[in-house]
N, C-alpha and C positions, 0 to 999 in steps of 0.2 A: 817100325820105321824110326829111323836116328832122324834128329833136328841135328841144326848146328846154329852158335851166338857166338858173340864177341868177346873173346877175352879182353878186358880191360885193359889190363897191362901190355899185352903185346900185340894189342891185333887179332893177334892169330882166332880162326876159328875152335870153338871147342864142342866135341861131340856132345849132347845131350838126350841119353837114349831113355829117359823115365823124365820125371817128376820129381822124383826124389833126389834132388842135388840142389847145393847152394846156393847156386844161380835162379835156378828155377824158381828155387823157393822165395828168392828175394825178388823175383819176378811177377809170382803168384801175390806175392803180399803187397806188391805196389800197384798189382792190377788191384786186390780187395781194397786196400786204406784207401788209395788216392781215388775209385769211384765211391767211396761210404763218405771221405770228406765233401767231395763234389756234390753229392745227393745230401747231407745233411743237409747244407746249405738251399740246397734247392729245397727240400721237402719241408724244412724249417718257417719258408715261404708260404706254401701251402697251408701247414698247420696255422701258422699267423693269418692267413686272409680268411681263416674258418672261423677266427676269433675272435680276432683283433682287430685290423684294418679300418672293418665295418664299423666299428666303432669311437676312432683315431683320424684314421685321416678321411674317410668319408663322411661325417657329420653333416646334420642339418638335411637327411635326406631319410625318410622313411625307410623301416628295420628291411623289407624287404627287396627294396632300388639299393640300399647300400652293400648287402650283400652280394646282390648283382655285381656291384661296380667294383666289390672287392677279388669277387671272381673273374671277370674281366680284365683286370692288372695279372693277377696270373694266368689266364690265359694267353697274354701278351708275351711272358714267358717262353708261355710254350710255341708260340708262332715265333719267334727268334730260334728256338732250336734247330731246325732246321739249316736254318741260315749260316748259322756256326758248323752245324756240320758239314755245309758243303765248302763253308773257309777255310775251316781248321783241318779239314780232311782232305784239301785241296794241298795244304802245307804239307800234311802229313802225309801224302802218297808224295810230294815232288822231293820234298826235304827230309823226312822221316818221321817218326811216331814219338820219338823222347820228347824232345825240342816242344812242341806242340802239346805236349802232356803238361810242361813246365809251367808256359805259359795260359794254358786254359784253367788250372789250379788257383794262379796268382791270381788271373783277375776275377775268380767265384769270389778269392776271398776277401779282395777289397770291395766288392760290390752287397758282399753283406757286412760289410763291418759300418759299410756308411749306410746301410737300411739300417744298422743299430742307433746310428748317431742322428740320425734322421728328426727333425724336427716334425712336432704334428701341425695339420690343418691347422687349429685354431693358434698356434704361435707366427705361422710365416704365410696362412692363406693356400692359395692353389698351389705357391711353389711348391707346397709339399707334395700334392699327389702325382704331382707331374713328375718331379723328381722319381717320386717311388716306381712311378713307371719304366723311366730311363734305366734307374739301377735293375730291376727287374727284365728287362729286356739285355744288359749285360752279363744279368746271370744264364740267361739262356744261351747267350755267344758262347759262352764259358762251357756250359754242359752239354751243349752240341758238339761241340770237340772231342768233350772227355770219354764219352763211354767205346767211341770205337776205338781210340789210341788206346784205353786200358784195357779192353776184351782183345785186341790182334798183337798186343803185344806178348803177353799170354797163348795166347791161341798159336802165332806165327813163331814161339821158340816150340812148340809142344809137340811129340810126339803123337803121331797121327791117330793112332788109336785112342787120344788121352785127349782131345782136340776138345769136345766137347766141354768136358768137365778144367781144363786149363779154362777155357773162356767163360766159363761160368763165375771165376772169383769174381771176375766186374758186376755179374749180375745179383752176387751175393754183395758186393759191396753197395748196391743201394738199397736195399733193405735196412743193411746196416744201417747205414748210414739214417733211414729213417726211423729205424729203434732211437738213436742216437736224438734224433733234430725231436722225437716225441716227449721222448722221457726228458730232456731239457724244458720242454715249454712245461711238461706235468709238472717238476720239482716247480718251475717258477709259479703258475697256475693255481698253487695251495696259499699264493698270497691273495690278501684283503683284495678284492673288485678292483678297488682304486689303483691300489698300488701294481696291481697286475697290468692294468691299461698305462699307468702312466709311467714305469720305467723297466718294471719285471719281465715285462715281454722282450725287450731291446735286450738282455745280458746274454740268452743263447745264440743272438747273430753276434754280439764284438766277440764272444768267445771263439769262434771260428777260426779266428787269426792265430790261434794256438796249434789250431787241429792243422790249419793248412802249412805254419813251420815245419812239424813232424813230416807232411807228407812231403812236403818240396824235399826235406831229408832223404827220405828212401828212394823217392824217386827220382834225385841227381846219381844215384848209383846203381843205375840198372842200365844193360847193353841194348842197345838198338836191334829191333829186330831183324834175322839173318835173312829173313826172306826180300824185305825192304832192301838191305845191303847187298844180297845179288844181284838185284835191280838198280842198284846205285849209278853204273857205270852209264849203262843204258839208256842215251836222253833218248834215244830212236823209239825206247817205247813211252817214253814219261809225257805223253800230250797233256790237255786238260780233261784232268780226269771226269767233271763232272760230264763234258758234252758227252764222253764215251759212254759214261752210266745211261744218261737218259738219250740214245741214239741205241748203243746195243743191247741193252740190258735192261730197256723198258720194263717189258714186262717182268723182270724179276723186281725190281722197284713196287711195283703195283700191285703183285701177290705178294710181295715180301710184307708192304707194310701193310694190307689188308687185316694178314694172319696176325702181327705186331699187335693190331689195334683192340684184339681183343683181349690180349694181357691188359693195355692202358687202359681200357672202358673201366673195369673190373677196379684197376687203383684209384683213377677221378672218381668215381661211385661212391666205394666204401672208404677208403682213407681221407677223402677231402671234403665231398656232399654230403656223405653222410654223417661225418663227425660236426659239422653243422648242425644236420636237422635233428640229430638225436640231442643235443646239446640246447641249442634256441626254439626248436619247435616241440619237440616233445618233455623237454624238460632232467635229463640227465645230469646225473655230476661231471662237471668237466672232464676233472683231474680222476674222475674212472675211469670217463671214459678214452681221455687219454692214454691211462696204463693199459688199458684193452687192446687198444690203438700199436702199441708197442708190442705185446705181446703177437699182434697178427704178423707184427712185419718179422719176427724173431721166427716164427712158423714159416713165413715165405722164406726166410734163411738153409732153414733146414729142410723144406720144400723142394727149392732151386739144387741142393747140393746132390739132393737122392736124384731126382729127376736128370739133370746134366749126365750123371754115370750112368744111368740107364739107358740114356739118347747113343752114350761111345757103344751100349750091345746090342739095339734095336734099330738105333736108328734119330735123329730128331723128328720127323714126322709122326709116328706111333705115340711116341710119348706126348709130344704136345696137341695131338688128337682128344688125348685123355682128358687134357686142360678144357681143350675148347668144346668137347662133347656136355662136358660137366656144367661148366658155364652156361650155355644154351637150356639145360634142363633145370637149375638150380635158381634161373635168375629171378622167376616169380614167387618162388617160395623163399629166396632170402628177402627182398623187399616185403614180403609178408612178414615176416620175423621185424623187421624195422617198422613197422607201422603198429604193431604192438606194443611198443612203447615201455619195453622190461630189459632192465639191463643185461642180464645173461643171455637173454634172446639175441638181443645185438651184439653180444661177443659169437655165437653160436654162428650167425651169420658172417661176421667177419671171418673168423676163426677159419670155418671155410672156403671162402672165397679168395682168403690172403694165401694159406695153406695148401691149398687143392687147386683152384680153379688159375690161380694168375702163377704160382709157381709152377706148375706143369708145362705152362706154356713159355713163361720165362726162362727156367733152368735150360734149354739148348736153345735159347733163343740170338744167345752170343754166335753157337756155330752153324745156326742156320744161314743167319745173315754173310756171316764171313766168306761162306761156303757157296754165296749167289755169284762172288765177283771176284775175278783173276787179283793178282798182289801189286799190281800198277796202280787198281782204281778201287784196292777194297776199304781202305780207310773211309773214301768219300763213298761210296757204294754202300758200306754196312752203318754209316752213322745217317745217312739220308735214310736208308729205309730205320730202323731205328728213330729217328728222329720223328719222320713223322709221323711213325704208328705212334708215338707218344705226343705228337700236338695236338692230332685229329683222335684219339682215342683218350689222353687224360687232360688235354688241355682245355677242349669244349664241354666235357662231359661234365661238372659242376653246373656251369651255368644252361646246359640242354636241360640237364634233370630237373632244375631249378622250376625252370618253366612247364616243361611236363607234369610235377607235380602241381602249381598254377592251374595248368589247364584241365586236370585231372579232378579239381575240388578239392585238394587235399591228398588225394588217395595216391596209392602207389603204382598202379596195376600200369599203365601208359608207359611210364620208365623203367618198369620191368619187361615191358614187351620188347622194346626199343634196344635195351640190353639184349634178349634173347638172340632180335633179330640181328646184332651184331656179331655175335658168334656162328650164326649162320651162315653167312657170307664170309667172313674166316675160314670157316670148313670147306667151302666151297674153293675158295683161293688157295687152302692146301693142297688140293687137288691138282693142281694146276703148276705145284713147285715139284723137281727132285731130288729126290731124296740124294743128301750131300756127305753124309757120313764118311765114305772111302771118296771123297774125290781128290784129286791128287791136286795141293794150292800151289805146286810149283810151274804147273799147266801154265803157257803161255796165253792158251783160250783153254773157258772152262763150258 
């Protein structure tokens, strides 16, 4: 199948029947950079409330409430995602997908440059946490936007056959993006205690402002997508996209983000809770296990990338079966590995779970979604389900496990059922999706 984009220069349509052309390719690379900036920045977040926060701006509250409350600010995050996605994806089916790229970029990255300048608790009192919270809920306005405008931009110039693997750069690009936001806090991390809390932690959020110049670059020169511009004329179909999502498309919203959620479980787990508890409760080196931490996400890179081209000859469901069967079998024996308290163990675990278990379900997880909802309402359609398999899947899951362990004595075994039981119900929700690989997105109704 031929796609067709915008020549910049004249307008005019231009055929693009591969992948391999210049368009494409500077297509491809502003769906990878502009979501791995997007995500550094967010995942950057995360790794600081594993390590930091708790001990900056929550003070004066016992090691265990404080971590809570640091978890909690990021969760808040992720309950804004959503919400971005159904504004910015509301823009982006009425107005387009560039536009809406540009703007959810700028404001990620003013929202961490001021968490870098951020003053702590004990200098300015409560303004600070409160603050942290607001800036933190802006960052999730910001990356509820980004990942559908960068997966359908990709996706909607791509060759139907190649659909998968086009939308998969976005999903490479958060990985990336979190190799990026780890290895930043490890380099800074190898400083003295002191000095790490009191300004080493802040230099990988102002540096962001560098990362987000680059991408506003690439991405002011990339074409709108043609499927968007067919529909341009069209106000007769351009209603509000969101009531049409959750009026017809119900139930793909509700198995879409089921299946979703068990990618996210999997990331809040091992990249966020767990670099916590290996860290402050069992006594690990940070900055190992931060390079560990980087290595997993480098694994889910090249994970995501096999997996996507497999979904274009199978199928996305077969393959991300594979993800969520593994998951469900795997998840009491990798919390076994983490309660052992040996740092190769817990690479062994991660290593896994980043690599095999959330990449398989990630890698066609850009053209599953895209593939629930016609091109009028799929911006808002694929960043809602998206979105919220990642609030309710990584955004609660620090602070769920938190307390499961709590309740557990210690032990792991409760938060490993709870995971299992969550890929279950996934499996079950796949069930209930079809399979989207040949469906035709220029379909009026899909």
């Amino acid at each position: 199948m031929k796609t067709t984009t915008e020549n910049p220069a004249s307008n005019e349509p231009l055929v693009v029947p591969s992948l391999n052309t210049p368009q494409m390719r500077r297509i491809l690379a502003s769906s990878f950079i502009g979501s791995a900036i997007e995500f550094y920045d967010f995942i950057l977040y995360a790794t600081a409330a594993s390590l930091v926060f708790n001990k900056v701006f929550f003070v004066g509250l016992t090691p265990s409430v404080a971590i809570f409350a640091s978890f909690a600010t990021l969760a808040v995050g992720y309950l804004a995602r959503p919400v971005g996605g159904i504004v910015l994806g509301h823009f982006g089916d009425k107005l387009g997908r560039k536009g809406v790229l540009i703007t959810s970029m700028s404001i990620m990255g003013a929202a961490s440059v001021l968490i870098g300048l951020l003053p702590t608790t004990a200098q300015i009192g409560m303004i600070a946490p409160i603050a942290l919270v607001l800036l933190r809920i802006a960052q999730g306005l910001a990356v509820g936007g980004e990942w559908g405008g960068a997966m359908l931009m990709a996706l909607e110039h791509a060759p139907k056959e190649r659909r998968g693997f086009a939308a998969s750069f976005a999903n490479m690009g958060g990985p990336a993006g979190a190799v990026l936001a780890t290895l930043a806090v490890s380099v800074v991390s190898m400083l003295p205690n002191e000095q790490f809390l009191s300004w080493g932690w802040r230099i990988p959020f102002i540096a962001s402002i560098a990362l987000v110049g680059i991408g506003l670059l690439i991405r002011l020169k990339v074409a709108e997508s043609p499927l968007f511009l067919a529909l341009e004329d069209k106000a007769e179909e351009k209603r509000l996209p969101i009531l049409e999502v959750l009026t017809k498309y119900r139930k793909s919203v509700i198995s879409g983000t089921l299946v979703g959620m068990s990618s996210y479980t999997v990331q809040g787990l091992m990249t966020v809770w767990a670099i916590s508890y290996v860290v402050d409760s069992v006594g690990l080196d940070r900055t190992s296990v931060l390079n560990i931490k980087a290595i997993g996400a480098t694994l889910t890179i090249i994970g995501v990338f096999f997996a996507a081209r497999f979904s274009d000859r199978v199928g996305r469901r077969p393959v991300m079966m594979v993800g969520i069967i593994a998951g469900a079998v795997l998840a009491l024996p990798i919390m076994f590995l983490l309660q052992l308290g040996q740092l190769w163990l817990f690479a062994i675990g991660l290593f896994v779970a980043n690599g095999l278990i959330q990449a398989f379900i990630f890698g066609p997880f850009g053209a599953f979604t895209a593939e629930l909802f016609p091109t009028r309402m799929r911006y808002t359609g694929a960043s809602l389900v998206y979105q919220l398999s990642s609030t309710f899947g990584a955004g609660f899951t620090p602070m769920i496990v938190a307390g499961l362990v709590v309740l557990g004595g210690g032990s792991l075994w409760i938060a490993g059922a709870v995971w299992a039981a969550a890929f279950l119900v996934a499996a079950v929700a796949m069930r209930t999706v079809k399979e989207g690989k040949d469906a035709d997105l220029t379909a009026a109704e899909m």
